[in-house]
C-alpha positions as CSV (number, residue, x, y, z in Angstrom):
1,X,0.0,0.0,0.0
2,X,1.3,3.2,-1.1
3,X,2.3,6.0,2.3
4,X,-0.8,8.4,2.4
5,X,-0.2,11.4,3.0
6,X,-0.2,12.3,7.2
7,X,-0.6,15.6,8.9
8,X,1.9,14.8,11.8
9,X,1.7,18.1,13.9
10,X,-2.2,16.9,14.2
11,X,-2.4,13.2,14.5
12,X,0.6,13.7,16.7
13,X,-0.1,16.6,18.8
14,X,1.4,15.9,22.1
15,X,-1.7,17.2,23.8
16,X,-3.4,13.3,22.9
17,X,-0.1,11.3,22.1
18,X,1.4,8.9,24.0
19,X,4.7,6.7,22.7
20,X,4.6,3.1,23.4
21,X,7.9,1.5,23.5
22,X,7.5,-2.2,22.9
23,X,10.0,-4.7,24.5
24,X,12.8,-2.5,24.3
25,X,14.7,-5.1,27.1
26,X,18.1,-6.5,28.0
27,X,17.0,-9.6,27.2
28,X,15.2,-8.9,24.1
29,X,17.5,-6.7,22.6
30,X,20.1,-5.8,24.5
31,X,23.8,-7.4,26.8
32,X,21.6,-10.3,27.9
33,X,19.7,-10.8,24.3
34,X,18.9,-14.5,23.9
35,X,17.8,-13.3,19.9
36,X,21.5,-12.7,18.6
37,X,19.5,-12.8,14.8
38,X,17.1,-10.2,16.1
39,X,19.9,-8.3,17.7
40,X,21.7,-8.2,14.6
41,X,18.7,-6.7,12.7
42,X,18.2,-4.0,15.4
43,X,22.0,-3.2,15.4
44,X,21.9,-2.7,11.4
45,X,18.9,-0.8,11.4
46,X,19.5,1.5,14.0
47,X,16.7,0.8,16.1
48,X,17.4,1.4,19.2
49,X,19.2,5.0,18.6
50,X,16.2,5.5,16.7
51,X,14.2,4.3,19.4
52,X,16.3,6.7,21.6
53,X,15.9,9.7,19.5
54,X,11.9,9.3,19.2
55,X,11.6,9.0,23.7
56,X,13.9,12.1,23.9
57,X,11.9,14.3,21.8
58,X,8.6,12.9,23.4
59,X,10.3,14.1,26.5
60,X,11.0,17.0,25.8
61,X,7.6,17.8,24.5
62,X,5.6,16.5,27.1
63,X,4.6,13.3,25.5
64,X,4.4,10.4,27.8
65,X,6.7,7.4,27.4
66,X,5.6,3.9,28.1
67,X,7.3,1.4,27.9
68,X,5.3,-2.4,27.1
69,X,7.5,-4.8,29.1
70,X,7.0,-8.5,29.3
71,X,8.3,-11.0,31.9
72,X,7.5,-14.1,33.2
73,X,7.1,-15.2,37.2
74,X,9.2,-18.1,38.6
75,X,6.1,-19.8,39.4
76,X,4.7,-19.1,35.9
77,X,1.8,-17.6,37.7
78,X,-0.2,-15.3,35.3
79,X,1.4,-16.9,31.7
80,X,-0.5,-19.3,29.2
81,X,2.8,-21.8,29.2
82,X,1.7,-24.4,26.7
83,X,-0.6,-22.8,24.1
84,X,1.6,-21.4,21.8
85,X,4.8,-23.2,19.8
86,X,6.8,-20.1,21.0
87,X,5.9,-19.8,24.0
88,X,7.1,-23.5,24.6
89,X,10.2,-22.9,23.5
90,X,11.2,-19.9,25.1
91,X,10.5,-21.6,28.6
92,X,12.7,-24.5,28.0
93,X,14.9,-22.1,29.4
94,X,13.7,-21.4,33.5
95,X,15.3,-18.5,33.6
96,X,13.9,-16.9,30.2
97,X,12.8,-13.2,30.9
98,X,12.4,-13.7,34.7
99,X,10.7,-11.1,36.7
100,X,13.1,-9.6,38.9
101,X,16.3,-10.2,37.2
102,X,18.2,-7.6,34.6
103,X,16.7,-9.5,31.4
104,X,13.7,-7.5,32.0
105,X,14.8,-4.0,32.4
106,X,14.3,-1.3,29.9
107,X,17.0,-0.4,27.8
108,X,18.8,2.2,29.4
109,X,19.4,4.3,26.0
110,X,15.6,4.8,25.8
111,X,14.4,4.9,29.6
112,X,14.1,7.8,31.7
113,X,12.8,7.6,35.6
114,X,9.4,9.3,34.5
115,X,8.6,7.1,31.5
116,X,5.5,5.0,32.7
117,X,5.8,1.1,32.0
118,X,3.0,-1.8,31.4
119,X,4.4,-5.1,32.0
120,X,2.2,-8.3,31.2
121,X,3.1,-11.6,31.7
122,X,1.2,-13.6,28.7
123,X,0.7,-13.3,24.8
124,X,2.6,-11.2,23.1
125,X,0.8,-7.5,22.5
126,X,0.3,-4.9,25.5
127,X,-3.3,-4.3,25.3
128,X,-4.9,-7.2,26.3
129,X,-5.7,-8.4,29.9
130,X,-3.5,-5.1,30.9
131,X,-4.3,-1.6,32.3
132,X,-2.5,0.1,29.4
133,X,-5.6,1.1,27.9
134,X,-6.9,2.2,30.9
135,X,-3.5,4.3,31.9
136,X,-3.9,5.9,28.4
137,X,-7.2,6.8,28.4
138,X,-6.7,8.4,31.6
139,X,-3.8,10.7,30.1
140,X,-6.6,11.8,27.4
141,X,-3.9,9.7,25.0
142,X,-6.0,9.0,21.0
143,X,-2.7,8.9,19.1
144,X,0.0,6.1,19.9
145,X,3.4,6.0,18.4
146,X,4.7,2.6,18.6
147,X,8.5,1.5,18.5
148,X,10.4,-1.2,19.4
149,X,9.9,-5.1,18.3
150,X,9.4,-6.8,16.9
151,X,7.4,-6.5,13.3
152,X,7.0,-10.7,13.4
153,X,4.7,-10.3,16.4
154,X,4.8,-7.6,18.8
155,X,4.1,-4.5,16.8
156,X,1.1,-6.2,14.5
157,X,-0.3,-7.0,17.6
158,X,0.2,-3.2,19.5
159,X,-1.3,-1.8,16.2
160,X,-4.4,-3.7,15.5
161,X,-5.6,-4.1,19.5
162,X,-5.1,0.1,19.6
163,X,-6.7,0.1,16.4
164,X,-9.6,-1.6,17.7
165,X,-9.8,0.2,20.6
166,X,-10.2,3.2,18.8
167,X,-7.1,4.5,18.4
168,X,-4.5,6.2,15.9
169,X,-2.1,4.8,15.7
170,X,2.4,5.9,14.2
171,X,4.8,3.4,13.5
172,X,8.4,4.7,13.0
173,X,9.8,2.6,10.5
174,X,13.7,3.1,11.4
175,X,12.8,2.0,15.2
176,X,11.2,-1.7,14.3
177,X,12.9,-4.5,13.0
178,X,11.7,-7.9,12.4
179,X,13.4,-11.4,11.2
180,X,14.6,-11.8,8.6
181,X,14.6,-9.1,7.5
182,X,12.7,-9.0,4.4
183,X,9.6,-10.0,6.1
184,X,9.9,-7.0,8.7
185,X,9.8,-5.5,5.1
186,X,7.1,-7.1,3.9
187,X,5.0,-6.8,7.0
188,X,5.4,-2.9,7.2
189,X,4.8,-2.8,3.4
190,X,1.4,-5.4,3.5
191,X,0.2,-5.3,7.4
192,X,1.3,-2.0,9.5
193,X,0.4,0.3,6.3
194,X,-3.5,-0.9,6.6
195,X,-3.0,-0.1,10.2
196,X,-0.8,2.9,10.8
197,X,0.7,6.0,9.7
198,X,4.0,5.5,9.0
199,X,6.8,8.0,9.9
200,X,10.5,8.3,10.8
201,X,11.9,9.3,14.2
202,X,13.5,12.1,12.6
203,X,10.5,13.0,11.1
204,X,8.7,12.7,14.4
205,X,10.9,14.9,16.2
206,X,11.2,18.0,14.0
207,X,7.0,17.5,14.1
208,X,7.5,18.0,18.0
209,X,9.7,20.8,17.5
């Protein structure tokens, strides 16, 4: 689908626009990464000084930052362990994304002590079964800007629940990667463009100027 044409100053005003930063992690993308193939794609795409850029000028014009975290309890309290192929695999490993340990935290390139965060421990989008939408709604928030990963699960899934919650919803294309990378591609190209205006961080940031 071909870009239409956006009015960013509007559909982003920072009066109504929150910026959702999705599983932007140590162990998703970061020292303690167990995704070396996603890591790669991030690193040669820029994503996370992308991702930095965009929560800096949010900052600095008084657009709130949250950050969509995911972890997983000891216990497995709270997570859907044996419904989904993923899932499964990922916790073969015990220790995969464990609440309380540094796998979990927020990169520290894009976090900031007043950034807000949503952390859910099932699925795989940050809407569902969370109080994000509620946390939103509170902050008068109709726009969401979504970054981070990744474009083979996360990202479809932040766009269509906000969509469907009423919602507008940005995706900055330099601060999302997928794997491989052609489908991130092809996903952007043939999913996020029925879903989303699309945008750059640069972009974003001389609109919050």
């Amino acid at each position: 689908m071909e870009p239409v044409a956006i009015d960013l100053a509007e559909l982003a005003d920072p009066r109504h626009t929150a910026l959702l930063v999705m599983e932007l992690q140590r162990g998703v993308a970061g020292d303690l990464a167990k995704f070396p193939d996603l890591v790669k794609a991030c690193d040669e795409r820029g994503v996370v000084a992308n991702a930095a850029r965009a929560v800096a000028a949010a900052r600095a014009a008084g657009v709130r930052v949250v950050h969509c975290t995911a972890a997983f309890r000891a216990d497995r309290a709270g997570s859907h362990t044996d419904n989904c192929p993923f899932i499964k695999g990922l916790l073969k490993d015990p220790g995969h994304m464990l609440e309380g340990t540094g796998a979990v935290e927020v990169l520290p390139e894009v976090y900031d002590p007043s950034d807000l965060e949503s952390r859910r421990y099932h699925g795989f989008s940050p809407f569902t079964a969370t109080s994000l939408d509620q946390t939103l709604r509170s902050l008068g928030v109709r726009t969401v800007v979504a970054v981070g990963l990744s474009l083979n699960l996360g990202i479809p899934g932040l766009c269509l629940e906000a969509v469907n919650l009423g919602y507008r919803v940005v995706v900055l294309t330099d601060a999302v990667a997928g794997i491989p990378a052609d489908y991130g591609d092809a996903v952007m190209a043939n999913t996020i463009s029925l879903l989303a205006a699309r945008t750059t961080s640069v972009e974003l940031a001389r609109a919050w100027e």
